[in-house]
C-alpha positions in Angstrom: -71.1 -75.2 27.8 -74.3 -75.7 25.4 -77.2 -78.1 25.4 -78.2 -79.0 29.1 -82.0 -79.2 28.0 -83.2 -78.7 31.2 -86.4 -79.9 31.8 -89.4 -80.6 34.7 -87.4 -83.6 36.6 -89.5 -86.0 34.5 -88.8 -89.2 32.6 -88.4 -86.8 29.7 -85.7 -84.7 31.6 -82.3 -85.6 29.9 -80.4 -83.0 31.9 -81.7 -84.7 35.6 -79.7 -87.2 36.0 -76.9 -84.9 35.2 -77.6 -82.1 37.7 -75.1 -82.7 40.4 -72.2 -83.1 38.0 -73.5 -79.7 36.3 -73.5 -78.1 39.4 -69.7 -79.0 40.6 -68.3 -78.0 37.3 -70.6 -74.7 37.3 -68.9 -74.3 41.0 -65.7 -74.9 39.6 -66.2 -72.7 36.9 -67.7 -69.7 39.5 -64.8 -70.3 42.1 -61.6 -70.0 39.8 -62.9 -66.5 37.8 -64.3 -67.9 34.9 -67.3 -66.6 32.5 -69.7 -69.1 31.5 -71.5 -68.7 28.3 -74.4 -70.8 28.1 -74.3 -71.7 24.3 -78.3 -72.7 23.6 -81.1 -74.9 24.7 -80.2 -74.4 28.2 -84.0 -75.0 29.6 -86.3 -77.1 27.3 -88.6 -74.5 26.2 -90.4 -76.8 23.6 -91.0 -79.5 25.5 -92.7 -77.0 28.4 -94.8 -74.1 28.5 -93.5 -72.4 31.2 -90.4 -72.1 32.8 -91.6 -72.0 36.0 -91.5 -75.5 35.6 -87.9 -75.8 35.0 -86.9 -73.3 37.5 -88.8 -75.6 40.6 -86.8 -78.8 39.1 -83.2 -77.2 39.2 -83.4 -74.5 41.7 -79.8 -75.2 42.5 -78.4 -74.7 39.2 -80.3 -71.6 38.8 -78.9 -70.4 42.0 -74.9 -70.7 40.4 -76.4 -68.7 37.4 -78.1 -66.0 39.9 -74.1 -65.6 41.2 -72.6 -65.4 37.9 -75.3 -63.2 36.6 -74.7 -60.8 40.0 -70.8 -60.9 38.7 -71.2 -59.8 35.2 -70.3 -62.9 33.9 -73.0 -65.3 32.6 -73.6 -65.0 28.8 -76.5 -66.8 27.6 -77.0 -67.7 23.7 -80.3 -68.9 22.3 -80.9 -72.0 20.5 -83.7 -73.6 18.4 -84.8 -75.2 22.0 -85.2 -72.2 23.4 -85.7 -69.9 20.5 -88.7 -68.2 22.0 -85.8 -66.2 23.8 -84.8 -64.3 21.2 -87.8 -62.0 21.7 -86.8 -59.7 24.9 -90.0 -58.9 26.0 -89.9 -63.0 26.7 -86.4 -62.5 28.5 -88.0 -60.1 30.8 -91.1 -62.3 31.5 -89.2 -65.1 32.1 -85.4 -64.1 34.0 -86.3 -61.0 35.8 -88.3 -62.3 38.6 -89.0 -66.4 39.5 -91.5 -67.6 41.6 -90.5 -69.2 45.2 -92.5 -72.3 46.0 -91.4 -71.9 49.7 -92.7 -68.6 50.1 -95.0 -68.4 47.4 -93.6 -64.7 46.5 -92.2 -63.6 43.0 -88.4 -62.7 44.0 -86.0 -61.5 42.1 -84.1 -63.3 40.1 -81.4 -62.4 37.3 -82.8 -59.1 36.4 -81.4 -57.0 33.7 -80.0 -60.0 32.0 -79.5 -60.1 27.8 -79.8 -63.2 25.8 -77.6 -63.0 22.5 -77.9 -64.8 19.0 -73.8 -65.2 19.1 -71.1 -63.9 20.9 -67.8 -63.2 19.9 -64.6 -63.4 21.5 -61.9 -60.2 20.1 -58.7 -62.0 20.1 -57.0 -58.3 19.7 -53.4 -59.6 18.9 -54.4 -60.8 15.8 -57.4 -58.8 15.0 -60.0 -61.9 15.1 -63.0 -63.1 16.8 -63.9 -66.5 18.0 -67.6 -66.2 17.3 -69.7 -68.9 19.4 -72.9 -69.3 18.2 -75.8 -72.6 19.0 -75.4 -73.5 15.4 -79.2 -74.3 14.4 -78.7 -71.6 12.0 -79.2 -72.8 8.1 -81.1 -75.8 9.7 -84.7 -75.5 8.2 -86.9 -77.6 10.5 -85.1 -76.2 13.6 -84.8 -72.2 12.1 -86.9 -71.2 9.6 -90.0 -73.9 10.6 -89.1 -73.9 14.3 -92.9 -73.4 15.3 -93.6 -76.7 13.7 -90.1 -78.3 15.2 -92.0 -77.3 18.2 -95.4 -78.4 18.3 -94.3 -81.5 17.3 -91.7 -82.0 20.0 -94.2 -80.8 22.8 -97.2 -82.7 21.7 -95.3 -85.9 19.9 -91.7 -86.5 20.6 -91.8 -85.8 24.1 -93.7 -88.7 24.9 -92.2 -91.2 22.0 -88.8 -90.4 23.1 -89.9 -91.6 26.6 -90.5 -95.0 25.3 -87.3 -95.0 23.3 -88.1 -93.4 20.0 -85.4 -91.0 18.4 -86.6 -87.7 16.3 -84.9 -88.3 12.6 -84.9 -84.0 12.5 -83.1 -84.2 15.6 -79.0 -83.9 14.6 -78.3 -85.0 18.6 -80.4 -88.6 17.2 -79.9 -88.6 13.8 -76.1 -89.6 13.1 -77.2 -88.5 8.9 -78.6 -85.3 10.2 -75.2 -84.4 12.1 -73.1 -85.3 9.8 -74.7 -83.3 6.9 -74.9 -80.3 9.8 -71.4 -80.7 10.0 -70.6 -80.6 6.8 -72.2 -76.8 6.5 -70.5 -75.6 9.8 -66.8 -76.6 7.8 -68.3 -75.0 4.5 -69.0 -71.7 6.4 -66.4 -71.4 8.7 -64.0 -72.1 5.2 -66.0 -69.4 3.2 -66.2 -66.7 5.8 -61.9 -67.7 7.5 -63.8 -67.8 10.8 -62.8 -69.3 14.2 -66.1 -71.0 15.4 -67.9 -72.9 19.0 -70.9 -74.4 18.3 -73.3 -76.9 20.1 -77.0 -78.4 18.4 -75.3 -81.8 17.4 -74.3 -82.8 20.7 -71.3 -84.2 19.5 -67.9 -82.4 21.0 -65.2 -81.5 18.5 -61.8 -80.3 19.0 -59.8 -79.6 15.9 -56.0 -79.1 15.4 -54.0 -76.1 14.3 -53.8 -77.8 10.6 -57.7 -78.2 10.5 -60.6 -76.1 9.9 -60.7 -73.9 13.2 -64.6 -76.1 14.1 -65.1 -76.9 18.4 -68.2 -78.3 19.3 -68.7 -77.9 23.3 -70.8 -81.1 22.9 -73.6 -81.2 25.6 -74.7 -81.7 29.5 -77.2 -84.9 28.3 -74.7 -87.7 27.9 -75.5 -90.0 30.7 -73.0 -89.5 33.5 -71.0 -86.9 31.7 -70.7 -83.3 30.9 -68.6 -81.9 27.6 -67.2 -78.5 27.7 -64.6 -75.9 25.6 -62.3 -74.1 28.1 -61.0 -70.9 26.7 -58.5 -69.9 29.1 -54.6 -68.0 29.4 -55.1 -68.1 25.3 -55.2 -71.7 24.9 -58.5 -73.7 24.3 -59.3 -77.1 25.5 -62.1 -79.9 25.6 -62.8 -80.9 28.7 -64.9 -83.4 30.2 -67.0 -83.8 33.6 -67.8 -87.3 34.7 -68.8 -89.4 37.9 -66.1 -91.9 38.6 -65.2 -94.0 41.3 -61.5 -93.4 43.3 -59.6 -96.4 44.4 -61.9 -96.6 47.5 -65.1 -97.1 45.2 -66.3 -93.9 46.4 -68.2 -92.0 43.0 -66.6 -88.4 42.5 -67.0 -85.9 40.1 -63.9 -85.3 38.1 -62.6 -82.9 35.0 -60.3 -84.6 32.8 -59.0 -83.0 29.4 -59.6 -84.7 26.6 -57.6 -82.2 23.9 -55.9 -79.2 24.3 -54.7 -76.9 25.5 -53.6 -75.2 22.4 -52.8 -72.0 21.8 -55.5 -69.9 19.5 -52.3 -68.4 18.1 -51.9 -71.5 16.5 -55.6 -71.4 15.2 -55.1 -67.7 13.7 -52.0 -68.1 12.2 -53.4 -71.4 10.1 -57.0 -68.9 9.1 -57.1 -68.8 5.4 
């Protein structure tokens, strides 16, 4: 899963609306064995100077992570959003303990835990990774000039995209700036015959076996819907979470697959 942005439960919180389905398909996820890898800008670190702030909005959520962190099986990735991450001594600060609001202590929280650039997933029969990675990389304003990306998202764009203003450096706004992102990730995973998940664009992919091997896990933001790769019994598949309503006009949280599964084999065989 990759992009939930979460944020301060303000007008500029994009993942707020989305916390309750998050939190039934992070149950799902915890209940039948899975490991989650949280695959960049997970909390909104440019937007907000300290966490604490996101941790008193989505307590909850933070709770399922505290259980899949206890497990061994929570794998977070950095992004450009929450870049600051890749420094540990700002891991420690900011995951080993969180402050209670109810009993105004500093308890722990997921001690111990390591936040990764990439991750990659040994598929040993055929001596190949699937390497997951945000995907900001190569991206200059969101890489190389991400302190500037930053000031101006905390001090400008968090407050013009209240009003309905979109961020042109932004590939999740920008439809040019996706599609030219896009067009790197195919160029790179063609040069370097690699398997790749990313995220940044917001825009889920799921390519066939006679494709370039490129899945995008999309992003928790869409309104009323959540985007996710399932990697699973060796076959991979795009699923999505989203409220609907059951014949009684009830609303409901459901999963429903929308590509797959397919076997990596298939995706191995075809690398060049």
């Amino acid at each position: 899963m990759s992009d939930m942005h979460r944020g301060d439960n303000s007008f500029s919180d994009e993942f707020a609306p989305n916390q309750n389905i998050f939190l039934h398909a992070a149950n799902h996820y915890y209940e039948n064995g899975f490991e989650l890898i949280e695959n960049g800008d997970g909390d909104e670190l440019w937007e907000h100077s300290k966490f604490e702030y996101i941790y008193y909005a989505h307590q909850d959520v933070f709770s399922v992570y505290q259980k899949f962190h206890e497990k061994g099986r929570l794998h977070i990735i950095y992004g450009n959003h929450n870049i600051q991450l890749k420094y540990p001594q700002i891991v420690r600060r900011t995951f080993d303990k969180a402050h209670d609001p109810y009993t105004d202590q500093w308890v722990e929280f997921m001690p111990g835990i390591e936040v990764h650039e990439s991750v990659r997933l040994r598929y040993e029969d055929f001596g190949k990774d699937i390497f997951i990675v945000h995907g900001h990389q190569g991206d200059a304003m969101n890489d190389t000039f991400w302190r500037f990306a930053h000031f101006m998202m905390r001090f400008v764009w968090k407050y013009l995209h209240i009003i309905g203003f979109r961020n042109p450096a932004s590939p999740a706004k920008s439809i040019i700036k996706r599609h030219k992102i896009e067009r790197q990730y195919r160029r790179w995973i063609e040069r370097n015959d690699q398997f790749m998940v990313v995220g940044h664009t917001h825009r889920p992919k799921f390519s066939q076996p006679n494709e370039l091997p490129y899945f995008n896990a999309g992003s928790a933001v869409r309104p009323r819907v959540i985007t996710a790769i399932e990697i699973v019994g060796g076959t991979i598949s795009l699923v999505e979470w989203r409220i609907w309503p059951n014949p009684k006009g009830l609303l409901q949280v459901d999963r429903r697959v929308l590509d797959g599964p397919i076997a990596v084999s298939k995706y191995m065989y075809t690398q060049r």
